[in-house]
Legacy VTK file of the C-alpha trace (Angstrom):
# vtk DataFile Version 3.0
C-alpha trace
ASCII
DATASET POLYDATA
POINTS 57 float
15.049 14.465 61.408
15.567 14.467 57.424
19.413 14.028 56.191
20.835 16.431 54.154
23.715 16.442 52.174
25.902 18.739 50.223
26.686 18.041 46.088
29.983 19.725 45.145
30.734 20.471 41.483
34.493 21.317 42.904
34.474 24.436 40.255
37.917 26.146 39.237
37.214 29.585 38.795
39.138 32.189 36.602
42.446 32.672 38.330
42.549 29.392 40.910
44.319 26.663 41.108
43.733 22.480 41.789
44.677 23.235 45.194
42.848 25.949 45.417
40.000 23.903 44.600
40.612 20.723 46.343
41.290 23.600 49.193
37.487 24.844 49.124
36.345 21.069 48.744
38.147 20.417 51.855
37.323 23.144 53.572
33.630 22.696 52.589
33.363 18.495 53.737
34.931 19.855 57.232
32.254 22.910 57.490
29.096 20.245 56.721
30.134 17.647 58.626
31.173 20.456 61.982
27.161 21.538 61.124
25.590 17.772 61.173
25.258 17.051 56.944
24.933 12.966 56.453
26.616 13.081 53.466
29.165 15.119 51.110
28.662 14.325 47.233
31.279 15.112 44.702
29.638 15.270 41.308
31.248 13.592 38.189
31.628 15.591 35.169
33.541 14.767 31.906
34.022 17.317 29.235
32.792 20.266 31.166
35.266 22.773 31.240
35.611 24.610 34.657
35.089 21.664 37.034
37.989 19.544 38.474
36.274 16.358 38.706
36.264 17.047 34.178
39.991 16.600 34.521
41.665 13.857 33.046
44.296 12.051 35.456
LINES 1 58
57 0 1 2 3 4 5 6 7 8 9 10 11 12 13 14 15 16 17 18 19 20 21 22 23 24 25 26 27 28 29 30 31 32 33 34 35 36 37 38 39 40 41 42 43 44 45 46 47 48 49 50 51 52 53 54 55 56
């Protein structure tokens, strides 16, 4: 059987939150993984406006 994964750009959209975000990421990892995905892939962004993982911490 061939693996497949998920890549999450973790996007904040007009009118959400971080949590809201993280929310959907978490939400997301639990609905893959429930369905039989090998892996969940947050992708690393800096400058780009609009994705959480562009955030500084």
């Amino acid at each position: 059987m061939t693996a497949i994964s998920v890549l999450d750009l973790m996007m904040i959209g007009e009118g959400r939150t971080f949590s809201d975000t993280m929310d959907g990421a978490l939400a997301l990892a639990r609905h893959v993984e429930k369905h039989g995905f090998k892996r969940y892939w947050v992708a690393e962004h800096h400058n780009m406006p609009g994705r959480l993982t562009a955030l500084p911490f």
